[in-house]
C-alpha positions as CSV (number, residue, x, y, z in Angstrom):
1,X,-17.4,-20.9,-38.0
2,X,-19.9,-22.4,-35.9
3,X,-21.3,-21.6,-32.7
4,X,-19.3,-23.7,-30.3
5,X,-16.1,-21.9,-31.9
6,X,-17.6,-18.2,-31.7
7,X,-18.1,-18.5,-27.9
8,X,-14.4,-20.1,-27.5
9,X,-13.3,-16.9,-28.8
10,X,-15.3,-14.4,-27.4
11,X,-15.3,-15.9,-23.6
12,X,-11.5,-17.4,-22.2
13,X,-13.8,-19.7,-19.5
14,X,-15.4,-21.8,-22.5
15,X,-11.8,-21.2,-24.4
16,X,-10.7,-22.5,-21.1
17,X,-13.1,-25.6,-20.3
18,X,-13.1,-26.9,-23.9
19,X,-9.4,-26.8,-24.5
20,X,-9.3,-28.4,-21.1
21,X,-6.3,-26.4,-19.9
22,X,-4.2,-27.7,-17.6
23,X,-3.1,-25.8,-14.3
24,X,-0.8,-27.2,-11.2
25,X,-3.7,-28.1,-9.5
26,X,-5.6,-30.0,-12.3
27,X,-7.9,-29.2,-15.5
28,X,-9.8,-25.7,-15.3
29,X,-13.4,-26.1,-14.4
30,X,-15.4,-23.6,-12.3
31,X,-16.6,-26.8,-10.3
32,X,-16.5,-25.4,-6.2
33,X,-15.3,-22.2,-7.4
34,X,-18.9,-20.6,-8.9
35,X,-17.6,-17.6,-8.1
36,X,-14.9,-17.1,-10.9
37,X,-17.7,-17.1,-13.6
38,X,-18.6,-13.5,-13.1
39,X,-15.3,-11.7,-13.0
40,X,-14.0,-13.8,-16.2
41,X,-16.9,-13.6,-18.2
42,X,-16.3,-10.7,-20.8
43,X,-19.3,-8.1,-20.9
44,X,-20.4,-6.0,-23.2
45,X,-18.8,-2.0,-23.5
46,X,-18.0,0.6,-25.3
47,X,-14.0,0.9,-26.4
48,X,-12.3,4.5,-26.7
49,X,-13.8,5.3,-29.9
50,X,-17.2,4.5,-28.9
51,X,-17.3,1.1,-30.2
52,X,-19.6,-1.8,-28.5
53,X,-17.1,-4.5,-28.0
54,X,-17.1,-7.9,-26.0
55,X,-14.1,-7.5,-23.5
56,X,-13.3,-7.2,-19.8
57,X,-14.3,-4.4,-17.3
58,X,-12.6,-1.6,-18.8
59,X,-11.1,-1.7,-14.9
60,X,-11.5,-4.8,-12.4
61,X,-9.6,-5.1,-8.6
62,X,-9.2,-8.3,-6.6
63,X,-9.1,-7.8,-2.8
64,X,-8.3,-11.3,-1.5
65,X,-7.1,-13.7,0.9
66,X,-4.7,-16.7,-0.8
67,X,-5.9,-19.8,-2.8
68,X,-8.9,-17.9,-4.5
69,X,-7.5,-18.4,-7.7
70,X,-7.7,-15.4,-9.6
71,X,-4.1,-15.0,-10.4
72,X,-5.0,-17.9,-12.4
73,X,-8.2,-16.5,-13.6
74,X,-6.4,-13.6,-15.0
75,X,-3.4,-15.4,-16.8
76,X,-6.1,-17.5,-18.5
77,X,-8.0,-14.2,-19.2
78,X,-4.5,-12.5,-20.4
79,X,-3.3,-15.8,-22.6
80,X,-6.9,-16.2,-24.1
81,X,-6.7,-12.5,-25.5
82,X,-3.5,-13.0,-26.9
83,X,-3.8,-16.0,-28.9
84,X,-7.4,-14.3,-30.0
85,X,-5.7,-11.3,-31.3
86,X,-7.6,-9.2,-28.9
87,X,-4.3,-7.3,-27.6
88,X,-2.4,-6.6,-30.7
89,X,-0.6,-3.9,-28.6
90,X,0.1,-6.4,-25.5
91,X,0.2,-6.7,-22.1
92,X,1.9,-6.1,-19.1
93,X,2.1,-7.9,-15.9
94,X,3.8,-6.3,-13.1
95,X,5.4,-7.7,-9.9
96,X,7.2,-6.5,-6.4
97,X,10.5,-6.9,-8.3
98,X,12.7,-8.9,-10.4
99,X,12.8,-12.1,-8.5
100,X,8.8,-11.7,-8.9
101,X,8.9,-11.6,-12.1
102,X,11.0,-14.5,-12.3
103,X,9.6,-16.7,-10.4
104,X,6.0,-16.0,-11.8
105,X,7.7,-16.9,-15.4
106,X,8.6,-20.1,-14.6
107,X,5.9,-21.3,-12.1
108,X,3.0,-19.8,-13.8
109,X,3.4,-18.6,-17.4
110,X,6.1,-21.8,-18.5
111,X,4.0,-24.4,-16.8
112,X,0.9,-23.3,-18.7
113,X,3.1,-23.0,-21.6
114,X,4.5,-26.8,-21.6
115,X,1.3,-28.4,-20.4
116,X,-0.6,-27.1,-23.1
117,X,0.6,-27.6,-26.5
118,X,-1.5,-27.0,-28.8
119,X,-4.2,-24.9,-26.6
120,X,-1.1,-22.5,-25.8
121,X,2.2,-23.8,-26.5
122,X,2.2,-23.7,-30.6
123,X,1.3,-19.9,-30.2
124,X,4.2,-19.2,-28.4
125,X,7.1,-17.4,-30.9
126,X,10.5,-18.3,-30.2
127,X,13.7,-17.1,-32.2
128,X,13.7,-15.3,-35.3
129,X,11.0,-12.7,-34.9
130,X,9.6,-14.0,-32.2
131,X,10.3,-14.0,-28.9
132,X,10.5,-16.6,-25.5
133,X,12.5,-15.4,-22.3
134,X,11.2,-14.9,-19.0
135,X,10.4,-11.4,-19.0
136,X,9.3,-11.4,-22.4
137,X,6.9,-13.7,-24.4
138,X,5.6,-13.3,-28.1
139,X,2.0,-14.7,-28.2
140,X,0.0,-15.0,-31.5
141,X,0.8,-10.9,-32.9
142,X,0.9,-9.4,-29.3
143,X,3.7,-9.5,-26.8
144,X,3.5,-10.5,-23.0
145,X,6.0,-8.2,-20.9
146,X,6.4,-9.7,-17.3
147,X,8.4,-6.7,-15.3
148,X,9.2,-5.8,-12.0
149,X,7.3,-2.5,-11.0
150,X,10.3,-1.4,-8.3
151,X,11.1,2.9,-9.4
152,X,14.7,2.0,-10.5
153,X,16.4,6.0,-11.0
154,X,15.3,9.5,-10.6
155,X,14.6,12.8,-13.1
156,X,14.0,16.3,-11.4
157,X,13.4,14.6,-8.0
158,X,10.7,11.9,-8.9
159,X,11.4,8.8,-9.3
160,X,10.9,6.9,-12.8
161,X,10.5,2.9,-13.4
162,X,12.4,2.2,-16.9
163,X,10.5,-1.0,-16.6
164,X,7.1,0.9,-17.8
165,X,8.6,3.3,-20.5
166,X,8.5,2.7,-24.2
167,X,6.0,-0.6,-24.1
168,X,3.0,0.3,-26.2
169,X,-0.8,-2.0,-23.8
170,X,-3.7,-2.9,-24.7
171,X,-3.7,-4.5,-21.0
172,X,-2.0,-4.0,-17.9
173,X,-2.3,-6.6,-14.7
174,X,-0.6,-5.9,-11.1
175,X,-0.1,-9.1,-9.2
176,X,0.3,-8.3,-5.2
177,X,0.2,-4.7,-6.0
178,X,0.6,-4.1,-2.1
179,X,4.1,-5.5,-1.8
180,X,5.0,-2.9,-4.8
181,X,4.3,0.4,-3.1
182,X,7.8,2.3,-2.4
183,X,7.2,4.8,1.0
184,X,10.9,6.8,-0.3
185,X,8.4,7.4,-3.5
186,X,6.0,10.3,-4.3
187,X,5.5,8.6,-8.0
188,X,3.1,5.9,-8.6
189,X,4.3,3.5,-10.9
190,X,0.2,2.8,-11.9
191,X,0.6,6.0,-13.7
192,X,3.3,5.5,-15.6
193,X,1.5,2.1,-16.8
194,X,-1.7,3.9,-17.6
195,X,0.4,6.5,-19.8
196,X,1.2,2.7,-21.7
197,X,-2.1,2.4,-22.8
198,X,-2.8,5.4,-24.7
199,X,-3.3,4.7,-28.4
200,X,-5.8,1.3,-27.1
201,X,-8.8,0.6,-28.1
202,X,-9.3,-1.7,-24.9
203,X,-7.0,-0.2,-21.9
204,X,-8.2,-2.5,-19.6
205,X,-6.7,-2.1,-16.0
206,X,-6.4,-5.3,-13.7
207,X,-5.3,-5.1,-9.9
208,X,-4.5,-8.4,-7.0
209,X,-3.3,-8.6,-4.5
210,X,-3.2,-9.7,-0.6
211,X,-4.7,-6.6,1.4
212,X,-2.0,-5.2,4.2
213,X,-3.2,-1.9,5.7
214,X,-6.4,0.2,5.7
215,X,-6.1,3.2,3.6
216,X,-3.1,1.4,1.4
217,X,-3.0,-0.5,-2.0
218,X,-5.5,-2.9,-3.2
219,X,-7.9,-1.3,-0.4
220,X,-7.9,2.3,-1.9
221,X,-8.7,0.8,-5.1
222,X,-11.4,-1.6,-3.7
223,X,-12.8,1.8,-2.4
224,X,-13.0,3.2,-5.5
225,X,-15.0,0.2,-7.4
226,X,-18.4,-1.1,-6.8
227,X,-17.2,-3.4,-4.0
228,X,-19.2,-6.7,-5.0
229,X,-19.3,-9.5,-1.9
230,X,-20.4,-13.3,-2.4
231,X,-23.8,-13.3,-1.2
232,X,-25.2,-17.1,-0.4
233,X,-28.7,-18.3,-0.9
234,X,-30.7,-19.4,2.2
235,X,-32.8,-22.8,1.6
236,X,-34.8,-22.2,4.1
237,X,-35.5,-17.9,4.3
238,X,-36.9,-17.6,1.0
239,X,-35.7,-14.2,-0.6
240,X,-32.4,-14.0,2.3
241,X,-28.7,-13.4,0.9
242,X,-25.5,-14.2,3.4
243,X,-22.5,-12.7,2.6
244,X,-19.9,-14.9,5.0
245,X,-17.2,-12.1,4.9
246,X,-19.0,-9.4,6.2
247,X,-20.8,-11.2,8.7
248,X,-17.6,-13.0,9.9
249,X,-16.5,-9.4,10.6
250,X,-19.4,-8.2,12.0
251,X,-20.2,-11.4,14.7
252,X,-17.6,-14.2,14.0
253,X,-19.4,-16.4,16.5
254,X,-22.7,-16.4,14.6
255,X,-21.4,-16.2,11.6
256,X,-19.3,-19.7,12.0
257,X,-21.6,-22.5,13.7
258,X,-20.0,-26.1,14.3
259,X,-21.7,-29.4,13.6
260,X,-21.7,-32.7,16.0
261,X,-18.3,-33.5,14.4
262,X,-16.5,-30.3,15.3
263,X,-16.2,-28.9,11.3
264,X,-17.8,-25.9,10.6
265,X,-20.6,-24.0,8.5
266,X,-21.4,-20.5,7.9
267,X,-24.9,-19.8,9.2
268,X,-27.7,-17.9,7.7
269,X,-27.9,-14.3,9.3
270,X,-31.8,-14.8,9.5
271,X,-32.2,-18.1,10.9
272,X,-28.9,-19.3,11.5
273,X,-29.3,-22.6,9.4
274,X,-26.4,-23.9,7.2
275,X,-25.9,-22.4,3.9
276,X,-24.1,-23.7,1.0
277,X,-21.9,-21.7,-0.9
278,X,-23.4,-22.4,-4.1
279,X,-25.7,-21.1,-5.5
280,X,-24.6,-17.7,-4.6
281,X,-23.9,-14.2,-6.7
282,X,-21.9,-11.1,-6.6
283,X,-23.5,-8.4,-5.3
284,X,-22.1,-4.6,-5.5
285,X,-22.3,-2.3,-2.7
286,X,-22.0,0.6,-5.0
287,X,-23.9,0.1,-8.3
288,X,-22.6,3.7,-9.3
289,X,-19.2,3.0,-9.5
290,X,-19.6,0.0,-11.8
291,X,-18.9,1.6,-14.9
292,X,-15.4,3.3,-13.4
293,X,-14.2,-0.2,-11.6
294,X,-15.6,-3.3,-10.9
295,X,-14.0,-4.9,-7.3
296,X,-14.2,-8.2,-5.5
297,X,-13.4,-9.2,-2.2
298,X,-13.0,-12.7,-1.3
299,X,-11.7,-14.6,1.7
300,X,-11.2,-18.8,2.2
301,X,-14.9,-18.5,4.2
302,X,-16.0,-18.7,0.3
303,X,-13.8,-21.9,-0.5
304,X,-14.9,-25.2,-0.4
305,X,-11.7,-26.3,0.5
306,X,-11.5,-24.7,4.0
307,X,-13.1,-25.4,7.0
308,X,-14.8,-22.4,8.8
309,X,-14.4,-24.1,12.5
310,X,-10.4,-23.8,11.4
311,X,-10.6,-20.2,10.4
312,X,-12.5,-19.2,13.7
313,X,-10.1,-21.1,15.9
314,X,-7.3,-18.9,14.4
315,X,-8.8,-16.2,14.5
316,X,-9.5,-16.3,18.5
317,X,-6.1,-17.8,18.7
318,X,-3.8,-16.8,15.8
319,X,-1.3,-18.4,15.2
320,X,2.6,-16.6,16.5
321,X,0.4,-14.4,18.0
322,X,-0.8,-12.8,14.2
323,X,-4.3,-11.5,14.1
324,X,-3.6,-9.7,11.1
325,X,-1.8,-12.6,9.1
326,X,-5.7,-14.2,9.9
327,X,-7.6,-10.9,8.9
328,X,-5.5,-10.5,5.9
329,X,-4.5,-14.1,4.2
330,X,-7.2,-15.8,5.2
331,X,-10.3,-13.4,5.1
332,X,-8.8,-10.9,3.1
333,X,-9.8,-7.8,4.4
334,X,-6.9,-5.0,5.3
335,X,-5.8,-5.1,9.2
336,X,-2.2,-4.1,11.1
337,X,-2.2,-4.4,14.9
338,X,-1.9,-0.9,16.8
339,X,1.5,-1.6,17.7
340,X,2.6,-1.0,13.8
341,X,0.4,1.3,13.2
342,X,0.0,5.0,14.7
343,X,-3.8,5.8,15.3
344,X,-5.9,9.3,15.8
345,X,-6.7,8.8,18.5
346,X,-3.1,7.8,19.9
347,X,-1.8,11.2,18.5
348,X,-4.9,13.6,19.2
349,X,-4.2,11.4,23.1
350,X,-1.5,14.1,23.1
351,X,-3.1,17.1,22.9
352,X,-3.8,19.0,25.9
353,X,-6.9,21.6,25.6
354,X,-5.7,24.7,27.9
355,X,-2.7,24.6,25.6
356,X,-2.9,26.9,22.4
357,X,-0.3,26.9,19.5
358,X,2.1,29.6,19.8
359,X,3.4,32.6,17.5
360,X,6.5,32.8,19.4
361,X,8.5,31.4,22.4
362,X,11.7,32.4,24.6
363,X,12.7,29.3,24.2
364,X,15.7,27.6,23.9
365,X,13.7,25.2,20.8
366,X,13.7,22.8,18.4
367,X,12.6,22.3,15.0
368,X,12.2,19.6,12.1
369,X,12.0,20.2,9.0
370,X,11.0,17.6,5.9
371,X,11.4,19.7,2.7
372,X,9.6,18.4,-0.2
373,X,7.5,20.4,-3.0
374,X,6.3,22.2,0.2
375,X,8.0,22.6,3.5
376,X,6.3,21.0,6.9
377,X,8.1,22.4,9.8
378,X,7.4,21.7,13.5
379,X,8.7,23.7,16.7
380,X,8.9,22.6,20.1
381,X,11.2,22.2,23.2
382,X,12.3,19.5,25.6
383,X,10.7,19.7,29.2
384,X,12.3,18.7,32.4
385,X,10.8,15.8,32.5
386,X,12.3,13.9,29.7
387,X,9.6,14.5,27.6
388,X,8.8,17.1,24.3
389,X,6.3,19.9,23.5
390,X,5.5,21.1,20.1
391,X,4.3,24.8,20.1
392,X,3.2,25.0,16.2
393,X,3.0,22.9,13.0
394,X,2.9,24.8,9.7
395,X,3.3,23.9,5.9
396,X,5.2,26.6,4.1
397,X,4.8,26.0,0.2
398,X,7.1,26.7,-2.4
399,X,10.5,25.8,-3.5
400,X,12.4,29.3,-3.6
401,X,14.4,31.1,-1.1
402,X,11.3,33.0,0.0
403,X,10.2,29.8,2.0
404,X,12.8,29.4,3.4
405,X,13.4,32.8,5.2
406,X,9.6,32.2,6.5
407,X,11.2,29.2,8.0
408,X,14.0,31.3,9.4
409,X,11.6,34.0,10.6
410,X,10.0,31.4,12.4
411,X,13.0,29.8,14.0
412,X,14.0,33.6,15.2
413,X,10.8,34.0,16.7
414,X,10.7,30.9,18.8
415,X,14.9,31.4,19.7
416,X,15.5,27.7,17.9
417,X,19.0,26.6,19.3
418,X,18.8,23.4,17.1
419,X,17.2,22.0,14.1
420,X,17.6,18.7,11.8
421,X,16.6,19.0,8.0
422,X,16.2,16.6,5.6
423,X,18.8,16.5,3.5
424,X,17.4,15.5,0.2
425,X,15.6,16.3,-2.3
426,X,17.0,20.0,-1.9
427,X,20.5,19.4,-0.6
428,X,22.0,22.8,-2.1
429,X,19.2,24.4,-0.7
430,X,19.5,22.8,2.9
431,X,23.3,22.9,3.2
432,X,22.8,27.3,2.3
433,X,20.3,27.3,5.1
434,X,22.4,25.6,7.4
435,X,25.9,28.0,6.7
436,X,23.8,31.0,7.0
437,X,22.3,30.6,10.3
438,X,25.4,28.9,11.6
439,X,25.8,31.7,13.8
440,X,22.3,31.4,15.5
441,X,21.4,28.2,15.9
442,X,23.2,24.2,15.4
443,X,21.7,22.8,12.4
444,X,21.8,19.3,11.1
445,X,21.5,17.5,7.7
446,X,19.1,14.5,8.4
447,X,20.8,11.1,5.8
448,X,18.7,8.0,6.1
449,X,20.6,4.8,6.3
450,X,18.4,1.1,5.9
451,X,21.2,0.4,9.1
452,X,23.3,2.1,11.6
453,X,25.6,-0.3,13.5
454,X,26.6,2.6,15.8
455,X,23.2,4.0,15.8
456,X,22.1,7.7,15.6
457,X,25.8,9.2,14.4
458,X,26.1,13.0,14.2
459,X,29.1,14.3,12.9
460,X,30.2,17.8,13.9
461,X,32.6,18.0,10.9
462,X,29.9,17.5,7.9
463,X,27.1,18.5,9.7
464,X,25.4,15.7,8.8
465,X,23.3,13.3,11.3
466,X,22.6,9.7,10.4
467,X,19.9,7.5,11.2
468,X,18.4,4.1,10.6
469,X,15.0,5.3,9.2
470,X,12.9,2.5,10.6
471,X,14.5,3.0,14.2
472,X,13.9,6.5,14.0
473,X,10.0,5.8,12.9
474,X,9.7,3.1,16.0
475,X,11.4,6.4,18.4
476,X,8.3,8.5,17.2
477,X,5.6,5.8,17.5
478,X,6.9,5.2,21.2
479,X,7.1,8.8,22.1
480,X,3.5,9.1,20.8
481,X,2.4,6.1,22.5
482,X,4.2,6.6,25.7
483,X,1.8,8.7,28.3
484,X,3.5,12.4,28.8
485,X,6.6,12.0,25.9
486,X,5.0,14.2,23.4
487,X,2.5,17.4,24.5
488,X,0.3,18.8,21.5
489,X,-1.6,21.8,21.5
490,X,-5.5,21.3,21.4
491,X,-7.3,20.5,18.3
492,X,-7.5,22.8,15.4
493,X,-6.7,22.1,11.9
494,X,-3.1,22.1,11.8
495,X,-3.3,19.7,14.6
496,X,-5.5,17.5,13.0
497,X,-3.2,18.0,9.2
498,X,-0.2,16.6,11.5
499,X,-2.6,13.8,13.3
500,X,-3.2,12.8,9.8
501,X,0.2,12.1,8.4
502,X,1.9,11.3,11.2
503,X,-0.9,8.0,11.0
504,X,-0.1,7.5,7.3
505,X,3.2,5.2,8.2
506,X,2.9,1.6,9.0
507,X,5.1,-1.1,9.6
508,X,5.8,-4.3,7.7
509,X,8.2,-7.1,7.7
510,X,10.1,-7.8,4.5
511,X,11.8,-10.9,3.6
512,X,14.9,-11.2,1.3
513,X,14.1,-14.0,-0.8
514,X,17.5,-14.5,-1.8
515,X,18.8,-14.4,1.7
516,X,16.0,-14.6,4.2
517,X,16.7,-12.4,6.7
518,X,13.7,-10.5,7.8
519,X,14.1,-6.7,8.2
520,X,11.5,-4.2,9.6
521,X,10.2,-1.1,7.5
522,X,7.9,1.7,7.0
523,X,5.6,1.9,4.0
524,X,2.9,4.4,3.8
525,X,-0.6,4.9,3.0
526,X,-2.5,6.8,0.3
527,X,-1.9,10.0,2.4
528,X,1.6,12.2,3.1
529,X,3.7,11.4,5.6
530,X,5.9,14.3,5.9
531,X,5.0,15.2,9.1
532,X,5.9,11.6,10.7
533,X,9.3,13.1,8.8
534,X,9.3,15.9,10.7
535,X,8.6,14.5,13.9
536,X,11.6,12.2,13.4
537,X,13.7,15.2,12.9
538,X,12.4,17.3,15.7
539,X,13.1,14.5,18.0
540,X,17.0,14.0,17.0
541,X,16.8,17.9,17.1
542,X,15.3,18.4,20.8
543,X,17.7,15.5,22.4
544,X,18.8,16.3,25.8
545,X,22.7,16.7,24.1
546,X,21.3,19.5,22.1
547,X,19.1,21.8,23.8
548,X,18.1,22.8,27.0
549,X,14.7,22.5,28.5
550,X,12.1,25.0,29.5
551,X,9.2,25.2,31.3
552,X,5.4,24.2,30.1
553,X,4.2,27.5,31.2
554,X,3.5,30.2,28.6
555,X,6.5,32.4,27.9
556,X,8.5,30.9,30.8
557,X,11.6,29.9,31.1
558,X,13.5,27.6,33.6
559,X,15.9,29.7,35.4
560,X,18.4,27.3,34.7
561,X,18.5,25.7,31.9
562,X,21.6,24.3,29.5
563,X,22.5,26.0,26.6
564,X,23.1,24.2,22.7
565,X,26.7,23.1,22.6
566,X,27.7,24.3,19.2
567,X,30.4,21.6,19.1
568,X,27.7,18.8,18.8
């Protein structure tokens, strides 16, 4: 085997140039796009059993705007391996959800597959022992599984993707990793695809996607690699690196200068002269880190194929209205406007410092409780104003009965007339509650719907309450936003705990792709959301047809002031 043949089968880009493989948009070639060599050359490492071996990062992240091509870059990566006999156990590429997986079958993998004979095509298996479809591919010895990552049933209360069990890696690749995150969901499907690599030598971790929210997906993961940038070299400031991403961030009007013509440049940070893209390199914020993940963010500003003038004129105007859309597709960096997104210092806005939390209250008062592994309760009432005060936040751990009479202990110490629960996970255990204190107080089961025609429904005969979750999300994020709805007590820690999660929700618009109609929900970030929960609940609980209101004086009551209505 000569030389020329060695290096085709160590490194997919030479594998890639030689056989001259054909994508949609032409032959591969790293011609204008420099800046795939580096993430698809294989380096040297050691593999679990302490091996040196010529591979990928052991872990590698894309954070990205569109049109970077390094979905591409990684099917090249993932078909190169395969035909190579590098992945004898497989690979697995996950999507959003069936239709994903579908669609990436037959416009990415097929395509490939048809255009390229005998570079790919003759090492495809089909029939007999092999194997063709479009979730499952037989290439060379190992097998390409294309799967939606969606959690599709639940065991003991946490939910389990049947799509990851039982499928023995050597490689795992997430493609828009940020569209696959499920808020309903305290499981993280990445874990159940890590358990899939087990018994490899390689177990080599690959994550893309779009960025949508600080905190969330691909930019938690970006956090935890090296975080490498495209640095340009200046002709003229001998020794001076530009990287056109962060500068754009940091002074878009400097960073983006326009020539007699109107088209733009990026300009050196130094001098301001033009710089070129190429020559350039990758250049890691955090060497430390390289060894656990290496991460790259990228955004069209690095593209020879878009104009910078274009990019800065939508970013002062954007277009819709859609900063974000700008921020995120075409710089690709994380971003969601304040009006989806709850911020500290909107909540901690609330707070008012001669108010301390309370042990106890006449009341009459509310509650909301969201009951996971731990319970987070809150307690308030409803002023005369319209608006709500919460006395005390707490989170009461554990699962038994013992948590819950600290919960009732509680509501008997601040007289709570009227309370909402969440229903699930511990139904049995919500439904006892709610017969045994039926005497003291009105209590309702909370049961998220995606819609409620009739909106908020409670029903005196079940007990039950039901509410579109997303409108119930947007009443909390008004009420927070809205100057005197909601009162906090000042700062302390269980202030700042609740601050915290009631910020970990954001908003984002989903699109049936079968249908198209565009519908409004709540994801969340890296960080609990229960407390948003339990706001939600508190609110339906402290509505002025359940519970009367009291004064914002300590330990006062109004000296009128309606009673619960046990009938609902």
């Amino acid at each position: 085997m000569n030389t020329a043949e060695i290096a085709q089968i160590e490194d997919p880009a030479i594998w890639a140039v030689d056989s001259k493989i054909k994508l949609q948009s032409g032959v591969f070639n790293l011609h204008n796009r420099e800046y795939q060599l580096e993430p698809i050359t294989p380096i040297k490492r050691l593999d679990s059993e302490g091996h040196e071996i010529l591979s990928a990062p052991r872990r590698m992240c894309y954070m990205k705007g569109t049109q970077g091509g390094f979905t591409e870059l990684e099917v090249i990566r993932s078909l190169h391996g395969l035909i190579h006999r590098r992945y004898p156990r497989g690979i697995g590429y996950y999507f959003p959800n069936n239709d994903d997986v579908l669609e990436f079958g037959k416009n990415r993998f097929n395509p490939l597959i048809q255009s390229n004979r005998n570079a790919i095509g003759k090492y495809v298996k089909s029939g007999g022992r092999g194997t063709d479809t479009s979730s499952l591919k037989k290439i060379g010895n190992g097998f390409l599984w294309l799967r939606g990552a969606r959690m599709t049933r639940k065991i003991d209360d946490q939910a389990v993707s049947t799509k990851t069990s039982s499928i023995p890696l050597d490689r795992f690749v997430f493609d828009e990793l940020d569209l696959m995150a499920d808020s309903d969901s305290e499981f993280s499907v990445i874990g159940k695809a890590r358990g899939r690599l087990g018994d490899s030598l390689y177990k080599e971790e690959c994550y893309i996607s779009n960025p949508t929210t600080p905190g969330f997906g691909i930019d938690t993961l970006f956090a935890l690699s090296d975080k490498r940038h495209w640095f340009r070299y200046c002709d003229h400031c001998s020794g001076h690196t530009t990287c056109a991403e962060l500068f754009f961030m940091e002074d878009p009007e400097k960073c983006v200068r326009l020539r007699p013509d109107g088209s733009g440049y990026i300009a050196c940070k130094v001098c301001g002269r033009e710089l070129r893209i190429f020559p350039g390199e990758w250049v890691p914020t955090d060497r430390d880190k390289t060894d656990y993940m290496r991460g790259y963010q990228w955004g069209q500003l690095t593209s020879i194929r878009n104009d910078p003038a274009e990019i800065l004129r939508e970013y002062r105007n954007p277009p819709e209205g859609n900063l974000s859309e700008v921020i995120r597709l075409r710089l690709g960096w994380p971003h969601i406007s304040t009006a989806d997104k709850l911020r500290m210092e909107d909540v901690l806005a609330c707070c008012d410092d001669t108010l301390t939390p309370r042990n106890n209250h006449p009341g009459p008062c509310a509650m909301g409780l969201d009951c996971m592994k731990a319970k987070n309760l809150i307690i308030g009432a409803r002023l005369p104003n319209g608006g709500r005060i919460i006395y005390g936040t707490w989170v009461i751990p554990g699962e038994g009965i013992e948590s819950w009479n600290y919960v009732a202990d509680l509501c008997n110490r601040f007289n709570v007339k009227s309370g909402v629960i969440d229903i699930r996970p511990y139904e049995d255990m919500a439904r006892y509650f709610q017969k045994s204190y039926a005497h003291k107080m009105k209590i309702w089961l909370c049961e998220y719907k995606e819609t409620t025609p009739l909106g908020t429904i409670f029903n005196p005969n079940t007990g039950l309450v039901q509410v579109a979750r997303t409108e119930l999300l947007d009443a909390t994020h008004r009420m927070i936003t809205t100057q005197g709805e909601l009162v906090l007590p000042r700062r302390g820690d269980n202030i700042m705990e609740f601050a915290r999660q009631v910020c970990s929700s954001f908003k984002v618009l989903d699109t049936n792709k079968q249908t198209g109609q565009k519908v409004y929900r709540y994801r969340k970030t890296n960080i609990p959301d229960h407390f948003r929960h339990a706001l939600g609940y508190f609110y339906l609980a402290s509505d002025n047809k359940r519970i009367g209101t009291v004064d914002r004086q300590a330990g006062k009551k109004k000296k009128k002031y309606v009673t619960v209505n046990n009938k609902g």
